[in-house]
N, C-alpha and C positions, 0 to 999 in steps of 0.2 A: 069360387076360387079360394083357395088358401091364404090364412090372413099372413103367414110369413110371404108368400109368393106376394101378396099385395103390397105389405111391406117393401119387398126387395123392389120390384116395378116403382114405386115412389120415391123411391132413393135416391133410382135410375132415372129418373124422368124430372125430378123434384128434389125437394129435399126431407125427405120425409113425410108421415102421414100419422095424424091424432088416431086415436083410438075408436072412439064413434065412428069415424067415415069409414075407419077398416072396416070396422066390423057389418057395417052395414055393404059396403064392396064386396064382403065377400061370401053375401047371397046373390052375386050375379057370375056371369059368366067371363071370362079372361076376356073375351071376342067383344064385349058389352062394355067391361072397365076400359079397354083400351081406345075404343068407336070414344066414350065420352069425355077421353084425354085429349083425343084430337080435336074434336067438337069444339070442347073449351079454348082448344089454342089457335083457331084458324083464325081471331081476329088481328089486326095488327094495331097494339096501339103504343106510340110514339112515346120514348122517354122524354120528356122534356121540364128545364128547369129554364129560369127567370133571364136570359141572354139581352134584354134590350139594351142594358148599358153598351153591351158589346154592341150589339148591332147597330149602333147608333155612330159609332166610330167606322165600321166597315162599310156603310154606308155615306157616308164623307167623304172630299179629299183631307180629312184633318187624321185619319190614321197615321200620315205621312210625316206629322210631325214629328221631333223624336220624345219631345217631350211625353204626348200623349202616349204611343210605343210601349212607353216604360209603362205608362197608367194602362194601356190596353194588357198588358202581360202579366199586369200584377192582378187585374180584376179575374184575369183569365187563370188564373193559380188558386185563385179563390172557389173561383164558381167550378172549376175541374175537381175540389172536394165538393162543395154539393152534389154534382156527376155519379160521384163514388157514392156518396150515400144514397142518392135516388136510387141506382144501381140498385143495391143491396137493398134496399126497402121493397122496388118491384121483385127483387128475387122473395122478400120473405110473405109478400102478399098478392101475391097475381093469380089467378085463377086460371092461364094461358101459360100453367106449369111449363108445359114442356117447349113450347117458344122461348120460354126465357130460359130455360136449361140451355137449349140448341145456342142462343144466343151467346151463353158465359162458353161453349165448345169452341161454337165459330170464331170468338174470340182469342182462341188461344189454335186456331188454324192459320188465318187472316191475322195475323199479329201484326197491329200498326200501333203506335203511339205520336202525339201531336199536344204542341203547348198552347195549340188554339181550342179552347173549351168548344168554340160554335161548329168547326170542326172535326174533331171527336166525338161529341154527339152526334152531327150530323151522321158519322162512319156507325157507331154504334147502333142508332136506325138503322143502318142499312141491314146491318148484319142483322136486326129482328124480323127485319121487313120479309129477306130472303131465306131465313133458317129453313124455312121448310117447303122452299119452294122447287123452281130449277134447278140446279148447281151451274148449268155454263150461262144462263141470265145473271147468278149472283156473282160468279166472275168476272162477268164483263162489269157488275157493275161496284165492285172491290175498286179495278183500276183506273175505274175515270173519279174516286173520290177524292176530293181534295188533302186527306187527312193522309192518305196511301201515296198520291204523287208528292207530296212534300217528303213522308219517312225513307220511302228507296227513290226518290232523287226522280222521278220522272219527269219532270218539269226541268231538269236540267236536261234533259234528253234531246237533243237536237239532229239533224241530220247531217251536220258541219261536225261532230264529235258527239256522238251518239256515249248515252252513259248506260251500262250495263246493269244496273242493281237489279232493278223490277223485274224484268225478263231471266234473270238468272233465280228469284226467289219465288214467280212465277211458276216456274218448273222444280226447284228443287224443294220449296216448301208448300207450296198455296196446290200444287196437280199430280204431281209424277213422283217426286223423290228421287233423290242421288243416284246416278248412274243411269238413267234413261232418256240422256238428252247428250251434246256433244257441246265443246264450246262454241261450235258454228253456227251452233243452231239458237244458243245463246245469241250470240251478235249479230244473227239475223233477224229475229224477232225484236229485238231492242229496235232496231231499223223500225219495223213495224208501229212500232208506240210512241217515235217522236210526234212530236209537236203537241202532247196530252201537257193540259196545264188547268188551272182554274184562277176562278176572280177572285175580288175580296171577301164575297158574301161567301166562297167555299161552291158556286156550283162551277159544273166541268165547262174547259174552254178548249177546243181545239184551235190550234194553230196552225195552217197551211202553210204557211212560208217556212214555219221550222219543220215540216214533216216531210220525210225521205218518201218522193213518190215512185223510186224505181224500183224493180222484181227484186223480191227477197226470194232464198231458197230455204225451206224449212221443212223438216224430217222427208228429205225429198219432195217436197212439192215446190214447185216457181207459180209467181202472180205477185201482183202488186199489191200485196196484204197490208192490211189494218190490224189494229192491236185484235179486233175484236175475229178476225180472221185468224190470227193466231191462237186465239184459245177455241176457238169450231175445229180444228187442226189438232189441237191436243186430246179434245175429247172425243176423238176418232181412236187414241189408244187406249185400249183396255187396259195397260197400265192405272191410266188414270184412274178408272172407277174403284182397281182395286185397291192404289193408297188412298184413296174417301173409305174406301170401307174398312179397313184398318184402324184408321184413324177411330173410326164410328166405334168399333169394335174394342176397342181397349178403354176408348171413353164408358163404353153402356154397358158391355159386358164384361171385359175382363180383361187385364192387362198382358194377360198373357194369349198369343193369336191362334187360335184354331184354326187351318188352313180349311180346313170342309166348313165350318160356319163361314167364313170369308169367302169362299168361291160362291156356297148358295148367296150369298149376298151381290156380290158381285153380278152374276145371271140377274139377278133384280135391276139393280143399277145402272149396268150398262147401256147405251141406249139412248133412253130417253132422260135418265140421271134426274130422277124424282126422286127429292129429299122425303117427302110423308110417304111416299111407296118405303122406299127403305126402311125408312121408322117404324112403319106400321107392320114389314117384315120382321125386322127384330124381335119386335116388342110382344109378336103374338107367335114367335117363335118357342118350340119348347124347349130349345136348349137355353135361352137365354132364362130358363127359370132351373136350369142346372145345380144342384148342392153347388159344384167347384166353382158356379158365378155369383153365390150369393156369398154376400159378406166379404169378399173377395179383394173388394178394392182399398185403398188408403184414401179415408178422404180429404180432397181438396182443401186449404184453408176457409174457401169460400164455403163450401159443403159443411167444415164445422162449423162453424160459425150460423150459418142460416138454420142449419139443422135443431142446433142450438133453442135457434128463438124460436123454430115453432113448436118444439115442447115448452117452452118457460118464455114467455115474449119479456124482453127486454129492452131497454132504451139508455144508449149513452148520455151522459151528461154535457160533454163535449165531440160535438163530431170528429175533431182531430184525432181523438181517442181511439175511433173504429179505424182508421188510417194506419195508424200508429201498431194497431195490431196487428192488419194487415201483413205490416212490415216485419214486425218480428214473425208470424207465422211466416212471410216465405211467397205471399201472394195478395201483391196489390192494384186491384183493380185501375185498369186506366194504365198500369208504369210497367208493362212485360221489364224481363229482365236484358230480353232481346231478338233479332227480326225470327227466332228458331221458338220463342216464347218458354211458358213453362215445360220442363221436364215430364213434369206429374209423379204417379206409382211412388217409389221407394223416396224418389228424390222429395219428396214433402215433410219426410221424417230424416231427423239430424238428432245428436245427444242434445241441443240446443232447444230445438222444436218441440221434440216428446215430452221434456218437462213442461215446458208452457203449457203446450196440450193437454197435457193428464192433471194440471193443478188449473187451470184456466175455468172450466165451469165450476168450483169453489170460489175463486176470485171474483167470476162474472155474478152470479145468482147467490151466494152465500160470504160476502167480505170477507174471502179467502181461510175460511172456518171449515173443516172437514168433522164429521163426528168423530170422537175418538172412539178406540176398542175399548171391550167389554173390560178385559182386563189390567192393561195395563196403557194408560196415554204414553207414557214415553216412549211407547214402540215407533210412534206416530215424527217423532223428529221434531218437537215444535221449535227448535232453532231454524231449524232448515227454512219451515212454512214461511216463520218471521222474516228469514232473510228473499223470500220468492216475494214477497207483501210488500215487501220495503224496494225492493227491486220493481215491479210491475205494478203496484197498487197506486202510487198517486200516479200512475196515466192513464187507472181505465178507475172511473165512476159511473156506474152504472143504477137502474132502478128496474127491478123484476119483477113482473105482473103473475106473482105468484094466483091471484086468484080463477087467474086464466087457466092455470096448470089444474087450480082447485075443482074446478070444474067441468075440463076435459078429461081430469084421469078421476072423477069422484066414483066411476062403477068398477075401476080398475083393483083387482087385489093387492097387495103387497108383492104377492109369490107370482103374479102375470106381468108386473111393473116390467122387466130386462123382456119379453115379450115384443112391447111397444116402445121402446127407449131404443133397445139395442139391435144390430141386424146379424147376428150372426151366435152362435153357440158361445157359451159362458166357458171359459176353460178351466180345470178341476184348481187350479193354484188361485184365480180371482175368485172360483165360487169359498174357495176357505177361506181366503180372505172377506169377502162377504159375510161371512156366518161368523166372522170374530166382532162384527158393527155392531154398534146396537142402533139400533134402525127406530128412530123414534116417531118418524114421518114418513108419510110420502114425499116431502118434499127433500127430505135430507136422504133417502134412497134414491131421488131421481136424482141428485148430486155426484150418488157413489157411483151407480152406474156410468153416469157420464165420467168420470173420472177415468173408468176403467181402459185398459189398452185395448178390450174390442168394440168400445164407443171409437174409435179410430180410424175402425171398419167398414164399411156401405157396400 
């Protein structure tokens, strides 16, 4: 297999890939690197960080006090940033790449947020548990979590005033998309999902008394359905499978939709709605290794960021710090913007964003130092730099394990560097900029590189 093609599959699936495992990937075959992507990700292992204080509370009647409340909420604001960091730690070291890829997707499908740490993780498991499994088993079990009936109100749902959120986002964001459902069909499935509620510890409680036991009608069908009738009902329309695969498809391949890639996809899908069928459709697709899909996308903040550290591994100083960037790039794990989540594509870059971006790995790996040109530094704007340093510099401290980088690119030349850095072609205006650097490292070319607007790219 092609070390660019290997490249781009890693990107997709990961966040890149070091130089040795290409090279060695790519004395095997497409059908063999992909078999050992899945291999690696079929295990399920559980994010989890330090919750006994919490639990200790939710387990009591002493949550109840109001005192505590405030203590329970504060602890839970705390430990929702270690969340984020775990998060981001298992994305930069898991070997179950592509679970934990599926996982940062399905989170931005499944958009819930919650100020209950033990709950939000709890949802975040799920979403690893199921990335690759059913789709109408991960559905059914999106709506009995407690971190989802709190965000669209299911728990207020009753049969006496039946509330609509879940059932409406159900269908227009989490199965079908806009225009494939009616309001009726909205307000009769809402029917369907009363009485869904949970405990303190966060597992699902059904309620009988509050749940509406009489015949709903839904996309023409009558019975006396259940929430989870209600989505065996949805996945009867092909609708359905074809906005998953949309989704899938702009995610993995390319933000722009191929209607003949999306329908072969779809013929997979439908059905039986096998997440690793699909996957493993894609992946071993040949157009998904297409010139127009490589390079093609804008990456996530998350994507730069991780991508980031597995060429030059990094550590902040202050975890606040990794939060804090989050924020200014545009994308913070744990805090969607909203029930529609993030945008993605275009909407990642702003006039705001692209500078951070483009001067961010100088700040991160080199105390916001850029080499200057051969001939002349003031081309270079050092007022400018000073005032991006003095702006962003005391909130990220950082420490770079250059020797990590020392010895994963030590066979790598100079002139192959943008090869394994970068995922897409150098354009003729960054390569002459390039050739005006003086390139005194490898460490200070893998800087420039990263700097450049098609490190941007994946």
């Amino acid at each position: 297999m092609k070390r660019k093609h290997i490249q781009h599959l890693f990107w997709r699936v990961g966040f890149g890939i070091l130089p040795e495992a290409n090279d060695t990937l790519s004395k095997k075959s497409k059908k063999a690197i992909v078999n050992q992507i899945f291999k690696d990700s079929q295990y399920v292992i559980p994010l989890k960080i330090d919750t006994s204080e919490i639990d200790k509370f939710l387990n009591s009647d002493q949550v109840m006090v109001a005192e505590n409340r405030k203590k329970l909420q504060k602890l839970s604001r705390e430990k929702t940033i270690d969340l984020n960091v775990s998060w981001i730690n298992r994305l930069k070291h898991s070997e179950a790449i592509l679970r934990e890829k599926m996982t940062l997707f399905w989170a931005n499908v499944f958009v819930c947020e919650d100020n209950n740490v033990v709950y939000i993780q709890q949802f975040n498991n799920t979403l690893r548990q199921h990335a690759l499994g059913h789709f109408g088993d991960f559905v059914k079990a999106i709506s009995k979590e407690a971190a989802m009936t709190k965000y669209l109100n299911t728990k207020q749902n009753r049969k006496q005033s039946p509330n609509e959120n879940f059932a409406r986002e159900l269908m227009e964001l989490f199965t079908l998309g806009e225009g494939h459902y009616t309001e009726e069909d909205i307000k009769e499935s809402a029917r369907a999902f009363t009485g869904y509620s949970h405990n303190l510890k966060g597992e699902f409680v059904f309620r009988n008394r509050t749940h509406d036991i009489g015949n709903k009608t839904f996309f023409g069908k009558t019975g006396n359905f259940t929430g989870d009738d209600i989505i065996d009902i949805i996945l009867e329309e092909k609708q359905c499978a074809k906005y998953i695969c949309e989704k899938v498809y702009r995610y993995f391949v390319n933000d722009t939709i191929n209607e003949n890639h999306v329908n072969e996809m779809v013929a997979v899908f439908y059905g039986d709605y096998d997440i690793e069928k699909l996957m493993r459709f894609v992946l071993l697709s040949d157009w998904f290794y297409d010139e127009e899909n490589m390079g093609s996308k804008i990456k996530s903040p998350i994507e730069f960021l991780v991508g980031m550290n597995t060429i030059v591994p990094f550590t902040f100083q202050n975890k606040k710090q990794l939060l804090y960037l989050q924020k200014q790039l545009g994308q913070m794990l744990l805090h969607p913007p909203n029930v529609a989540g993030w945008k993605g594509g275009k909407s990642w870059i702003d006039s705001n964003t692209v500078v951070l971006r483009l001067k961010l790995p100088s700040l991160i790996l080199n105390n916001a130092y850029i080499s200057k040109a051969k001939n002349n530094a003031s081309d270079f704007k050092e007022t400018k730099k000073a005032a991006f340093k003095k702006q962003y510099g005391r909130f990220i401290k950082t420490v770079a394990n250059w020797e990590v980088f020392n010895t994963n690119f030590d066979e790598v030349t100079m002139e192959a560097m943008d090869e394994y850095i970068l995922n897409c072609d150098i354009q003729k205006e960054a390569r002459v900029y390039l050739n005006t650097l003086d390139k005194g490292s490898k460490q200070e070319y893998c800087i420039q590189l990263m700097s450049l607007p098609e490190y941007q790219m994946c």
